[in-house]
Short mmCIF file of the C-alpha atoms (twelve columns), coordinates in Angstrom:
data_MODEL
# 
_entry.id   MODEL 
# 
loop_
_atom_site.group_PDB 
_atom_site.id 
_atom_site.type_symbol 
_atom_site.label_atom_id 
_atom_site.label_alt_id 
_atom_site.label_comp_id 
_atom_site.label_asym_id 
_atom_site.label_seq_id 
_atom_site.Cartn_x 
_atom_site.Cartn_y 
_atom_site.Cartn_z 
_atom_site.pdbx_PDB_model_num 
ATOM 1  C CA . UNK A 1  -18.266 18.079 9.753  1 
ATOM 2  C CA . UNK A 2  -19.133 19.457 13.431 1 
ATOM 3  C CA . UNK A 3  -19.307 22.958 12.006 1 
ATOM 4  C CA . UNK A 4  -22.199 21.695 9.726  1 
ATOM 5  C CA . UNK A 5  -23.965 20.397 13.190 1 
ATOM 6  C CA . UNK A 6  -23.328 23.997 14.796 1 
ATOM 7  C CA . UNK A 7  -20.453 22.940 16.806 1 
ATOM 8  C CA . UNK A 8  -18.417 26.159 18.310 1 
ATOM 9  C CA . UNK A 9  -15.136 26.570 17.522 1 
ATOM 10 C CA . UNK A 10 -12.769 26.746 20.915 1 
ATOM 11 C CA . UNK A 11 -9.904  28.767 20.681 1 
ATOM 12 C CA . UNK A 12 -8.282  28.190 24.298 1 
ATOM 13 C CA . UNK A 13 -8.780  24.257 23.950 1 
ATOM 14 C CA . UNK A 14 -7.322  24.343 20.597 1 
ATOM 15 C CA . UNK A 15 -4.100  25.828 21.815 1 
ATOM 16 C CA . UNK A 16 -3.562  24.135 24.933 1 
ATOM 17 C CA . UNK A 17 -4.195  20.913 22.228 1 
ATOM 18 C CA . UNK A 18 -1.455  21.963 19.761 1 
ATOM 19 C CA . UNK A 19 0.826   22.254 22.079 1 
ATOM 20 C CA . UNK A 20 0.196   18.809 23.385 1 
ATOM 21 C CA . UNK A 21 -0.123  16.919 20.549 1 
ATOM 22 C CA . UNK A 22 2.905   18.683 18.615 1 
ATOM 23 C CA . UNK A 23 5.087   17.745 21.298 1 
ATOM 24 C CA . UNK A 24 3.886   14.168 21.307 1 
ATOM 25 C CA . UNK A 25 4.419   14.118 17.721 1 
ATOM 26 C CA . UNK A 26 7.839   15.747 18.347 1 
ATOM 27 C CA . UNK A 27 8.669   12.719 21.135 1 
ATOM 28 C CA . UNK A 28 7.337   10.045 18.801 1 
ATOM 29 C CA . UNK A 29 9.930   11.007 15.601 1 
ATOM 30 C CA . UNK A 30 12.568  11.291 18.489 1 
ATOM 31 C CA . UNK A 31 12.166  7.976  19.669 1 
ATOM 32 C CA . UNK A 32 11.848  6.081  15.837 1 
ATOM 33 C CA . UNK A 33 15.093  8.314  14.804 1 
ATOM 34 C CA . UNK A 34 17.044  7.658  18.154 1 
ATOM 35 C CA . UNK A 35 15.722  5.721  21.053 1 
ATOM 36 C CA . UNK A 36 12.924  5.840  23.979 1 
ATOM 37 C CA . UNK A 37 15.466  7.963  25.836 1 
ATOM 38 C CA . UNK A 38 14.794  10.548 23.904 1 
ATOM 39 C CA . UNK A 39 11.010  10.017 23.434 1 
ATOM 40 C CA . UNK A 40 11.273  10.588 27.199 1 
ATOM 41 C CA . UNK A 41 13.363  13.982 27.091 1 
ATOM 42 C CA . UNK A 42 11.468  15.507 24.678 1 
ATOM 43 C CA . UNK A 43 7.927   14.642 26.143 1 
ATOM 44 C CA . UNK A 44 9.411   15.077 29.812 1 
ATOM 45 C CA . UNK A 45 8.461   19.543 28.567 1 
ATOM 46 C CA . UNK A 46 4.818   18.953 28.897 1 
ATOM 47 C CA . UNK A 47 5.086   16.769 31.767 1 
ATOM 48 C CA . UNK A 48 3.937   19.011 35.033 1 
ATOM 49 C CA . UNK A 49 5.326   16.056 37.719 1 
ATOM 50 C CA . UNK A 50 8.802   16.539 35.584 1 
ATOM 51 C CA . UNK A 51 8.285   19.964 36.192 1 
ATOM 52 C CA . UNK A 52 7.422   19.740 40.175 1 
ATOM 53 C CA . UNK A 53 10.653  17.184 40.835 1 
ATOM 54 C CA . UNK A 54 13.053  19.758 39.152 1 
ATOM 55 C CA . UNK A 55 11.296  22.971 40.813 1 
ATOM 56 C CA . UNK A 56 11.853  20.826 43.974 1 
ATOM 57 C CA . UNK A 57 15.593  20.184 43.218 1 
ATOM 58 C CA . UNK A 58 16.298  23.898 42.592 1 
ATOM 59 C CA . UNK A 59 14.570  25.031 45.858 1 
ATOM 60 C CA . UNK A 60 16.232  21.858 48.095 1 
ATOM 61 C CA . UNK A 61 12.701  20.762 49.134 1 
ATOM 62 C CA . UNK A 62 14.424  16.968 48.758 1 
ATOM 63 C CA . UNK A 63 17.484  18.026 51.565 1 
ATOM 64 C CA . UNK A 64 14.741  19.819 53.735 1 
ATOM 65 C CA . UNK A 65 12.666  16.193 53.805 1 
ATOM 66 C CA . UNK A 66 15.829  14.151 54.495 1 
ATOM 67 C CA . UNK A 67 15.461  12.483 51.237 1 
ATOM 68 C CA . UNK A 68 18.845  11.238 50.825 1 
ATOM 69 C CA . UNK A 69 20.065  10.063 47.487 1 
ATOM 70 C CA . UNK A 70 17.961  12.102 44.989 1 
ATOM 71 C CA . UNK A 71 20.757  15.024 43.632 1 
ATOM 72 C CA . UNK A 72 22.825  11.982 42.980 1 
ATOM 73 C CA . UNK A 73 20.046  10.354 41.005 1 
ATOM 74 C CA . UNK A 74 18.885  13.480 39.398 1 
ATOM 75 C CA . UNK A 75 22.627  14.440 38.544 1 
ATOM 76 C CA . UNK A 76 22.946  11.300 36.638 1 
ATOM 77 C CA . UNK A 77 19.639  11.674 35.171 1 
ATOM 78 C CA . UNK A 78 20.965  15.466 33.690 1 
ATOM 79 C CA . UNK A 79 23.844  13.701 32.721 1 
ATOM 80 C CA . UNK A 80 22.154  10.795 30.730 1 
ATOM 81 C CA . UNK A 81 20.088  13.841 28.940 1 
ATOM 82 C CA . UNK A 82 23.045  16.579 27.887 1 
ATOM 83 C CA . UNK A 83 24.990  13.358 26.782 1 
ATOM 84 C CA . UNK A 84 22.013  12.606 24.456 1 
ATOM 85 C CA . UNK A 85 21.420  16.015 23.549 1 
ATOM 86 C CA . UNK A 86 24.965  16.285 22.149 1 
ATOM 87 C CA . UNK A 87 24.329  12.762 20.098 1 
ATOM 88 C CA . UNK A 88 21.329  14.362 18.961 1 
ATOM 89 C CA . UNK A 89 23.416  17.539 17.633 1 
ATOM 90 C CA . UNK A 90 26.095  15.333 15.949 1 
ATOM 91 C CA . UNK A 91 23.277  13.590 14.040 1 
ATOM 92 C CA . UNK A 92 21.691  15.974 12.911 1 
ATOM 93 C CA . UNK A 93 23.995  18.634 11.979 1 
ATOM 94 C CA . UNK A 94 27.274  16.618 11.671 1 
# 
């Protein structure tokens, strides 16, 4: 319908919008077929603050600001997600 109205065709939006919406779709199965753990997990890919915290873990920005608890919380957070991960593999592949 917007082609008939002369409406341009754009290439870069439409791949930055597959990506997102794929992975939403992605997230969405994951949490019907398991739980909103794992809605979380998968959606947590496209999510650039996700991205930031763990790029912060890796380079000890949280030590450097005397934030003291966060490995322990993000430990336990990597935990919780390899545990589901290997639920996830059992499930589907037996």
């Amino acid at each position: 319908m917007l082609r008939k109205k002369g409406t341009k065709k754009n290439e870069e939006g439409l791949k930055t919008s597959d990506r997102l919406i794929r992975t939403q779709l992605k997230a969405l199965i994951a949490r019907d077929l398991w739980n909103t753990s794992a809605y979380y997990y998968i959606i947590n890919d496209i999510n650039v603050f996700v991205e930031k915290a763990l790029e912060s873990l890796d380079d000890d920005s949280f030590s450097r600001m005397k934030i003291a608890g966060i490995k322990e919380i993000a430990n336990w957070q990597v935990g919780s997600c390899c545990a589901m991960k290997s639920v996830q593999r059992t499930v589907l592949h037996g």
